[in-house]
BANU-487726 format. One record per residue (C-alpha): residue in three letters; x, z, y. Coordinates in steps of 0.1 Angstrom, whole numbers, plus 5000, padded with zeros to 4 digits. Each point is the difference from the previous one (the first is absolute). Example, Ala and Ser with C-alpha at 12.3 -4.5 7.8 and 13.67 -1.06 7.14 Angstrom:
2
SITE   residuo      x      z      y
SITE       ALA   5123   5078   4955
SITE       SER   5014   4993   5034
This chain:
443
SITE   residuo      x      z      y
SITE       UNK   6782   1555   0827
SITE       UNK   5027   4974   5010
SITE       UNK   5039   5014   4988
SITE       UNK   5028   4979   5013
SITE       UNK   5035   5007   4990
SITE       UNK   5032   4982   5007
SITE       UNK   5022   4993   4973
SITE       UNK   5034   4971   4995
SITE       UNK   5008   4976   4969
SITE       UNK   5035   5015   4990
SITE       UNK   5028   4970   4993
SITE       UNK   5012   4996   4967
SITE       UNK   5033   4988   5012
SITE       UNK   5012   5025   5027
SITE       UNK   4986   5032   5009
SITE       UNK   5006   4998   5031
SITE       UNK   4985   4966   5012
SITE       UNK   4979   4999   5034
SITE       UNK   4964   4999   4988
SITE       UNK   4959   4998   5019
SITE       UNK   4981   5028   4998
SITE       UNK   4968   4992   4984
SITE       UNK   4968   5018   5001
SITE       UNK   4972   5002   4971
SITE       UNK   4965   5010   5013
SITE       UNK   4979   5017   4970
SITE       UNK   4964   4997   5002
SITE       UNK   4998   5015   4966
SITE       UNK   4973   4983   4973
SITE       UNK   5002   4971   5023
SITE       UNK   5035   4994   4994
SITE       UNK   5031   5001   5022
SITE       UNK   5014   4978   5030
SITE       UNK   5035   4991   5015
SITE       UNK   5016   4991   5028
SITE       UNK   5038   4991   5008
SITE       UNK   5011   5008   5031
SITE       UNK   5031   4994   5020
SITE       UNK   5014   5032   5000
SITE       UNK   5032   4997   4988
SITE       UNK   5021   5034   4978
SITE       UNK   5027   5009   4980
SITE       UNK   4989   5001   4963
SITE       UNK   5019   5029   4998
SITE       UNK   4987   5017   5031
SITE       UNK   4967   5002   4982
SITE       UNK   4980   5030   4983
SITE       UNK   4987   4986   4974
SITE       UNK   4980   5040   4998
SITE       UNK   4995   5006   5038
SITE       UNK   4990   4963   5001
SITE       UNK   5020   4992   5030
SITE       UNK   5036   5004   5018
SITE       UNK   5022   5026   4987
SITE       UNK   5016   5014   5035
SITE       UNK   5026   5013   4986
SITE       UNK   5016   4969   4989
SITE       UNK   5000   4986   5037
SITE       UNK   5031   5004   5017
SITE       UNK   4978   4989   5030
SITE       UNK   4969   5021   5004
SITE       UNK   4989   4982   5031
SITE       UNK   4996   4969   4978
SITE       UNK   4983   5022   4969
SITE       UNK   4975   5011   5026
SITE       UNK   4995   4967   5014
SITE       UNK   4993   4983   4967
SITE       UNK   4979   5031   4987
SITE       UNK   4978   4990   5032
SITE       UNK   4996   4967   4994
SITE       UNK   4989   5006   4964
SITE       UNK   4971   5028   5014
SITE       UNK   4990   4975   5028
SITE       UNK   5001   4969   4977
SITE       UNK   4976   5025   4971
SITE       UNK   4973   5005   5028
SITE       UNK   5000   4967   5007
SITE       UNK   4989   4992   4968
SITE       UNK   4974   5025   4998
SITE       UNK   4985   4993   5032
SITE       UNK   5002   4960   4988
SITE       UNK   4984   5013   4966
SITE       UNK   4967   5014   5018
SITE       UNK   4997   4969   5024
SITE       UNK   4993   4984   4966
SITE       UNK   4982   5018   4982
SITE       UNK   4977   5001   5038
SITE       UNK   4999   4966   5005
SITE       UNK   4988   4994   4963
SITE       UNK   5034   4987   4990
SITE       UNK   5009   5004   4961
SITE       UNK   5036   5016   5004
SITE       UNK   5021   4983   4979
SITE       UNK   5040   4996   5000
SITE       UNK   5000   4966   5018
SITE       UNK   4970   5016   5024
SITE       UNK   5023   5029   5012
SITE       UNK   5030   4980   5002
SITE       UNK   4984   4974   5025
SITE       UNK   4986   5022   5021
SITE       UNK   5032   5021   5003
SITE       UNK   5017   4967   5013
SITE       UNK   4973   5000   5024
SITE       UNK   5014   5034   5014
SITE       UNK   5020   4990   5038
SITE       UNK   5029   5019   4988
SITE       UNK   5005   4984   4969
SITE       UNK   5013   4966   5020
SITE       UNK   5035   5021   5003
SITE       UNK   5014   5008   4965
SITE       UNK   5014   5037   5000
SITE       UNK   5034   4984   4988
SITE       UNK   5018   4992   5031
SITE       UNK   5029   4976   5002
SITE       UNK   5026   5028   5005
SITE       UNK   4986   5023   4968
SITE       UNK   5001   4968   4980
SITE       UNK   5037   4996   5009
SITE       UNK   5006   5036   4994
SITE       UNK   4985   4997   4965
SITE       UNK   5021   4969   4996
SITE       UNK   5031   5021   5010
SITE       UNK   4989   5029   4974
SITE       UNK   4991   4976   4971
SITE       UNK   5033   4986   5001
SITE       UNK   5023   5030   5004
SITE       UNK   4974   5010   4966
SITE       UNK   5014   4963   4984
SITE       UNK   5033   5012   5006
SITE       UNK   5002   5032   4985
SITE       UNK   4978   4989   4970
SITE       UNK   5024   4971   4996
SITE       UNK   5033   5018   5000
SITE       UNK   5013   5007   4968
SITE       UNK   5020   5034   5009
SITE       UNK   4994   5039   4987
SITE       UNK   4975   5024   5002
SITE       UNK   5016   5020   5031
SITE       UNK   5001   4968   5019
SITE       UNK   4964   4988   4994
SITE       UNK   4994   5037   5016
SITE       UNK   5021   4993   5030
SITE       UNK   4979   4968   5008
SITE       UNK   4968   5022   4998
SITE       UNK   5014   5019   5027
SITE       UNK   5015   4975   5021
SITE       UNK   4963   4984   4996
SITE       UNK   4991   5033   5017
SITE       UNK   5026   5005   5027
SITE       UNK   4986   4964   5009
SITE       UNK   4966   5011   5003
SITE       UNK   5014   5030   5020
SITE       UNK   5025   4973   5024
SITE       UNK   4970   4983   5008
SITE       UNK   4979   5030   5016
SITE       UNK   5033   5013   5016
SITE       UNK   4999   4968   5016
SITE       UNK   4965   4995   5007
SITE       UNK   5005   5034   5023
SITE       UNK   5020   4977   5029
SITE       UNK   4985   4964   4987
SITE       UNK   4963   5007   4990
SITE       UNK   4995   4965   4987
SITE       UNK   5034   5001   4979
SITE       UNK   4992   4990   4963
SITE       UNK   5026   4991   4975
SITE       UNK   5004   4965   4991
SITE       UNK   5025   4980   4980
SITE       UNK   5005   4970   5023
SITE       UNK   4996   5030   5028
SITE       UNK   5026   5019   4995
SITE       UNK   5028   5000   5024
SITE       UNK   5036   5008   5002
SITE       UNK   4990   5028   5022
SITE       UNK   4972   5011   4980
SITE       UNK   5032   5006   4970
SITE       UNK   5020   5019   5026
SITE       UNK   4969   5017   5012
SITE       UNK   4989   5011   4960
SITE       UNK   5037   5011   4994
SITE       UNK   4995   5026   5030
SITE       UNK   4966   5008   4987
SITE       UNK   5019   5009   4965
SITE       UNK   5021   5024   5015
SITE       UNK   4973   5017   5027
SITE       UNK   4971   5001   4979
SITE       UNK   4999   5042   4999
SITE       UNK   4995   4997   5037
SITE       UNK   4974   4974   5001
SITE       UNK   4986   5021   4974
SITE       UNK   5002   5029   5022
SITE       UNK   4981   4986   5033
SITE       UNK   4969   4980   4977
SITE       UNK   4996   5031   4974
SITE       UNK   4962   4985   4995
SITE       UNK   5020   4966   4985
SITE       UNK   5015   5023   4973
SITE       UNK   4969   5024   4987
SITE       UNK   5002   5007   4966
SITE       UNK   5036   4989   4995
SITE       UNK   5037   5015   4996
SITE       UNK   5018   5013   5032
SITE       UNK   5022   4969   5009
SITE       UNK   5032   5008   5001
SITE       UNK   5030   4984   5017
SITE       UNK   5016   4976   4980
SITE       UNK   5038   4998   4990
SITE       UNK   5018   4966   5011
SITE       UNK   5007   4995   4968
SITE       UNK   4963   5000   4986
SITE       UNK   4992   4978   5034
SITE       UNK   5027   4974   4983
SITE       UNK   4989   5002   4971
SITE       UNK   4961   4990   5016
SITE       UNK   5013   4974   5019
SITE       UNK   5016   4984   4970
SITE       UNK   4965   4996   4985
SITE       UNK   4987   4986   5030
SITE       UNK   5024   4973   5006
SITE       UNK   4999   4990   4963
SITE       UNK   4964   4994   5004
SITE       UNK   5003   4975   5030
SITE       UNK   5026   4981   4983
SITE       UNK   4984   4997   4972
SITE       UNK   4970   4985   5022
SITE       UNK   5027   4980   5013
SITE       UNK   5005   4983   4963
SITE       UNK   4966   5002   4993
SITE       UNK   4998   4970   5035
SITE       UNK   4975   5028   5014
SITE       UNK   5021   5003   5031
SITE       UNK   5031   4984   5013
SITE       UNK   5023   5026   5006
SITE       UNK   4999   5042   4996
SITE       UNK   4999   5022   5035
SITE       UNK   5025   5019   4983
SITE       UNK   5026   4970   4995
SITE       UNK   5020   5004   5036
SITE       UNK   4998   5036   4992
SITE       UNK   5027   5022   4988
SITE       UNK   4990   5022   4966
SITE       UNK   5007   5036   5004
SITE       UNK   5023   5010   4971
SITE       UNK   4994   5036   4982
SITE       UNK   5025   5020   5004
SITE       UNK   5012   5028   4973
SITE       UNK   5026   5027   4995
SITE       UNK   5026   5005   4970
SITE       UNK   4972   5009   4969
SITE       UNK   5003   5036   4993
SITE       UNK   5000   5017   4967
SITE       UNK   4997   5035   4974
SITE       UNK   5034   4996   4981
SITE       UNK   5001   5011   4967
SITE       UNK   5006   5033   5004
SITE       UNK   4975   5002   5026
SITE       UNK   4971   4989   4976
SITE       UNK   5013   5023   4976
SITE       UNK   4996   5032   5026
SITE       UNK   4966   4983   5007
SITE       UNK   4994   5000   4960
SITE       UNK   5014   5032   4991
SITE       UNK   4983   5023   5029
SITE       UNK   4976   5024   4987
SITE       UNK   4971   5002   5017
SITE       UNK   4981   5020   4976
SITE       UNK   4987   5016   5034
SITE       UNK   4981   4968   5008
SITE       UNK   4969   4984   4993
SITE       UNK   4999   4982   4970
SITE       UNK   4988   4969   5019
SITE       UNK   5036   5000   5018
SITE       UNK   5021   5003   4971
SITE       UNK   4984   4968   4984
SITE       UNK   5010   4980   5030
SITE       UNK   5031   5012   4998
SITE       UNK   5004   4989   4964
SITE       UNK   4983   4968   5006
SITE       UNK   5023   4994   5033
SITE       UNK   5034   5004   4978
SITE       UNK   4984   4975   4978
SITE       UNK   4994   4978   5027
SITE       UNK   5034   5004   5007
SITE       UNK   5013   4989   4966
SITE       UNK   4977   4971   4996
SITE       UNK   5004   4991   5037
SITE       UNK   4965   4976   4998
SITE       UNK   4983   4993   5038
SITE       UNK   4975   5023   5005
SITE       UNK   4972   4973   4998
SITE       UNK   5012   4997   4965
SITE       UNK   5010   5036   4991
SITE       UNK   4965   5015   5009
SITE       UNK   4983   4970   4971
SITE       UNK   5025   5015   4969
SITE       UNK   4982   5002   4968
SITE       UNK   5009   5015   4968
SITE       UNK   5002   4962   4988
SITE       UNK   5032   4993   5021
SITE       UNK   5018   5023   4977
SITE       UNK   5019   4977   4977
SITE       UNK   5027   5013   4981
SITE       UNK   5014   5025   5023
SITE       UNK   4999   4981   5034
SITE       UNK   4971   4997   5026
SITE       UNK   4989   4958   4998
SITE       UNK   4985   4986   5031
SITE       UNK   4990   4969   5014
SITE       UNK   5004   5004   5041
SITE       UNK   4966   4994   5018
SITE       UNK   5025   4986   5028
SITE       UNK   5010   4971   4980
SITE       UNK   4970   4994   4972
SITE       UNK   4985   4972   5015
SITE       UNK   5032   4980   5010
SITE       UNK   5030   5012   4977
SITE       UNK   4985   5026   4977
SITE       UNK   5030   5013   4983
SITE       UNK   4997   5031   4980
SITE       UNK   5022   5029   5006
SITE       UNK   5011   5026   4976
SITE       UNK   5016   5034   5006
SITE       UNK   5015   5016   4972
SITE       UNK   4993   5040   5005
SITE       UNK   5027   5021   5002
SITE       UNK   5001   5037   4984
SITE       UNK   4981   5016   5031
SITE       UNK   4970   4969   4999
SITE       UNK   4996   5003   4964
SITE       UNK   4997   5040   5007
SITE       UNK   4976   4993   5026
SITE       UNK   4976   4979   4980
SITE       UNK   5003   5024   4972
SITE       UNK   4985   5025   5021
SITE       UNK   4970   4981   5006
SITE       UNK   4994   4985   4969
SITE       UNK   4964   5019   5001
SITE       UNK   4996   4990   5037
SITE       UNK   4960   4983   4987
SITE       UNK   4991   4963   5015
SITE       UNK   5020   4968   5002
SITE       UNK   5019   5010   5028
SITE       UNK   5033   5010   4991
SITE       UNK   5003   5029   5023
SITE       UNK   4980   5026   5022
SITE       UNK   5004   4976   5027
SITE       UNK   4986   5005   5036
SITE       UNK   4993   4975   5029
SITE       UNK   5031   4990   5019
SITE       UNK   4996   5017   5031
SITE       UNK   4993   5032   4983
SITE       UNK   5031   4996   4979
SITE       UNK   5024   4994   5028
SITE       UNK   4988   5032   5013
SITE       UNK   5010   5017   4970
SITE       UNK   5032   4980   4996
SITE       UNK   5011   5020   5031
SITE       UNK   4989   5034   4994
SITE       UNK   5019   4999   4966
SITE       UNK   5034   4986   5015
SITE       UNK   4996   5032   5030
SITE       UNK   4992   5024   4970
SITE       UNK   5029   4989   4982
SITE       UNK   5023   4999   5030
SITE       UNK   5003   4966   5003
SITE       UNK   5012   5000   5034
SITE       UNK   5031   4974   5007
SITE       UNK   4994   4985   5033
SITE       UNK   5004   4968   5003
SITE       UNK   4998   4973   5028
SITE       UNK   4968   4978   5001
SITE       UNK   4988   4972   5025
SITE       UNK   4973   5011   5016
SITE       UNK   4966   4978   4994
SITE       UNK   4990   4998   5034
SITE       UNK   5030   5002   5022
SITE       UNK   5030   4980   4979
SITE       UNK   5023   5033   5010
SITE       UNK   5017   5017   4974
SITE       UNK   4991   5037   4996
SITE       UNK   5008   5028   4973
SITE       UNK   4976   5015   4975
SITE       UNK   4999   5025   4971
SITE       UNK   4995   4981   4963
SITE       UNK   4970   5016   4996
SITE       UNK   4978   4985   5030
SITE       UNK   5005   4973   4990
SITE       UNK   4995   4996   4963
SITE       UNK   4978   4977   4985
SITE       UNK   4986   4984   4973
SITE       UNK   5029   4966   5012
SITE       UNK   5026   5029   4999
SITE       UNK   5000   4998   4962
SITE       UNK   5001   4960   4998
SITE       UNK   5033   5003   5024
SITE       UNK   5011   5027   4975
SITE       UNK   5002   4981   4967
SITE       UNK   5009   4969   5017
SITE       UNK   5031   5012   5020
SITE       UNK   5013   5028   4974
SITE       UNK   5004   4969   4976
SITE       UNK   5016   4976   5022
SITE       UNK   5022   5028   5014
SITE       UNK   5013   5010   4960
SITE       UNK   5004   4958   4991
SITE       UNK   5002   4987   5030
SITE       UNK   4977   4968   4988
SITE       UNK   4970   4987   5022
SITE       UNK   4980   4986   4971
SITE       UNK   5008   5025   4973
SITE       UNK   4979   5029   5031
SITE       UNK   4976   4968   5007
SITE       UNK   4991   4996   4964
SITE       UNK   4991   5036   4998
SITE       UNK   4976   5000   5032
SITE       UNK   4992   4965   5003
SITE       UNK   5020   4992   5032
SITE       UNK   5017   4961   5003
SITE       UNK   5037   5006   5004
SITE       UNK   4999   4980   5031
SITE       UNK   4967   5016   5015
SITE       UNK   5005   5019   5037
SITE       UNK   4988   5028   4986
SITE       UNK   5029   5002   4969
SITE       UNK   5028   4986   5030
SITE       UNK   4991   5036   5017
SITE       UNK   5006   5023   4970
SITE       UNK   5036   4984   4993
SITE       UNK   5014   5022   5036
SITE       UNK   4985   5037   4988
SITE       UNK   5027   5021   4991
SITE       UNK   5029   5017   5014
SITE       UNK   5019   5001   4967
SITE       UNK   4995   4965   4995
SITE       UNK   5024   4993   5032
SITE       UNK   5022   5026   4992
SITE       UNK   5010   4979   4968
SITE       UNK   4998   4968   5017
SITE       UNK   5028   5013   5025
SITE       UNK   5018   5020   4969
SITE       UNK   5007   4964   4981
SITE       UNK   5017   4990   5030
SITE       UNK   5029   5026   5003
């Protein structure tokens, strides 16, 4: 009995390099025969277990289905080719099979068309870029999904343009104006082609600010295809960059952490009262959450929390340290058992935001205070407590400090932020007190 099975050679350099499906035919005693064909896949689209496609990673299950049918057509092929040798008294051999495939009056047009092999192309150098690009953990995870809100572009656009592919001598200035609306509609597109999203989280519509911040990536790639002489000039260049938008940072003062400290909830779940503990913390170490959540025991050194910031370890590592204060050293104390590395019970970020919250309502949190909203730019009041999270203890330590000394870098050594970064320019207009002295000195 004649067992064909397709399998890929895997890269050694990229694991996600454009590869041919090849197919081994096992005759068993008699050995084993291949055949390369030109069916061209993702390396990492492929099961090595299921031996073929894995749907799920398709953001375009037409084209799954599509190559999934070429790869059943092009396996009976080469059964039926097997048999007409073995009839016509043919010794099948490698170089036997492979001739008589040729043969085939389909096989004169390759499977790789002109426009996938631009689209790969495209693909394969966004993939250059990002592997390239010497920046932080949390932006090598925003290229993954702008890869993936390109994939999704390209089927929104396919819906009025069926022969639209993305290409990176192709792409237009109205393509960039066109991806920029795409960025900010996508929960409705999602909404009318449900079958494009199977499998996948609701999308949601975007804020303006997170639609910036993707079209920041965007035009950094095509300039840097401009410097790398792979085009002349960006589709982005005669247009203007949206700018994020924020409000005054908010914060817990120091009394307000304490309430947040201090509240019994010996009514509550045990669960909740460690985030609680491990939220105060946060608040007196003031790390980024990317960072917070990886604390070991081994940071501990000498009575402050050391840290080097995933943000800035593979340009400018610089190691921060956080001397604990009476409440941190408490804290840590009361977790000294806590078994593993880790140095606290931590839990994943969403799931601790969500607690974050339900502690500040519990402990009457509830100072409203005036936010931008995400979506619309208007300003708009809200209790403390909705919107906590695991940032709100960053802001904390950061602006407490710089309120008490009134010294940029002395807050920014503590939480890693350049005195001259946006983000420390915002905290240094947060308190009302702070103007009530200003205008005090005056009289």
């Amino acid at each position: 009995m004649v067992n064909i099975y397709p399998f890929i050679r895997k890269s050694t350099k990229k694991n996600n390099d454009y590869v041919f499906v090849r197919f081994r035919v096992m005759l068993g005693r008699a050995g084993d025969l291949y055949y390369a064909s030109n069916i061209l896949v993702r390396s990492e689209n492929w099961d090595e277990k299921r031996r073929g496609l894995n749907p799920k990673t398709y953001a375009d299950p037409i084209e799954c289905r599509k190559i999934e049918n070429a790869i059943i057509e092009r396996k009976q092929q080469l059964l039926s080719v097997f048999e007409t040798l073995v009839k016509n008294g043919i010794k099948p051999t490698t170089t036997a099979l492979k001739e008589a495939m040729l043969n085939l009056p389909d096989h004169a047009t390759p499977v790789v068309t002109q426009e996938e092999n631009e689209r790969k192309v495209f693909f394969d150098r966004f993939d250059e870029y990002a592997q390239k690009n010497r920046v932080s953990e949390v932006r090598k995870k925003s290229y993954k999904v702008m890869r993936r809100n390109l994939e999704k572009f390209e089927q929104y656009m396919r819906c009025s343009k069926p022969n639209f592919h993305l290409s990176v001598t192709g792409f237009s200035v109205e393509n960039a104006m066109d991806f920029e609306y795409f960025l900010l509609n996508e929960h409705v597109f999602a909404k009318q082609h449900p079958e494009l999203y199977k499998g996948e989280r609701e999308a949601k519509q975007r804020s303006k600010n997170t639609t910036a911040q993707r079209i920041k990536v965007i035009r950094a790639f095509f300039n840097w295809l401009v410097r790398m002489e792979k085009i002349e000039r960006s589709p982005f260049a005669n247009i203007p960059a949206p700018s994020e938008v924020y409000g005054t940072p908010f914060y817990l003062t120091i009394n307000e952490r304490n309430q947040v400290y201090k509240y019994n909830l010996s009514r509550y779940s045990l669960k909740l009262k460690q985030q609680r503990d491990i939220f105060v913390f946060h608040c007196v170490v003031g790390c980024r959450i990317s960072d917070f959540l990886k604390l070991k025991k081994s940071n501990v050194i000498n009575g402050a929390i050391e840290y080097i910031a995933g943000k800035t370890k593979d340009g400018d590592p610089k190691t921060i340290r956080v001397p604990l204060n009476k409440i941190g050293l408490r804290i840590l104390n009361k977790y000294k058992k806590f078994e593993g590395e880790k140095l606290l019970p931590f839990i994943p970020e969403r799931k601790y935001n969500m607690a974050i919250r339900e502690v500040l309502k519990i402990a009457g949190v509830n100072r409203v205070i005036t936010i931008v909203d995400s979506k619309t730019r208007e300003a708009i009041q809200k209790p403390m407590y909705e919107v906590g999270s695991s940032h709100l203890a960053r802001r904390t330590l950061y602006a407490n400090v710089y309120k008490k000394f009134k010294d940029p870098a002395l807050a920014g050594s503590l939480t890693g932020h350049s005195p001259n970064s946006r983000a420390a320019q915002r905290y240094r207009d947060i308190d009302e007190e702070m103007k009530i002295e200003l205008v005090k000195s005056l009289e």
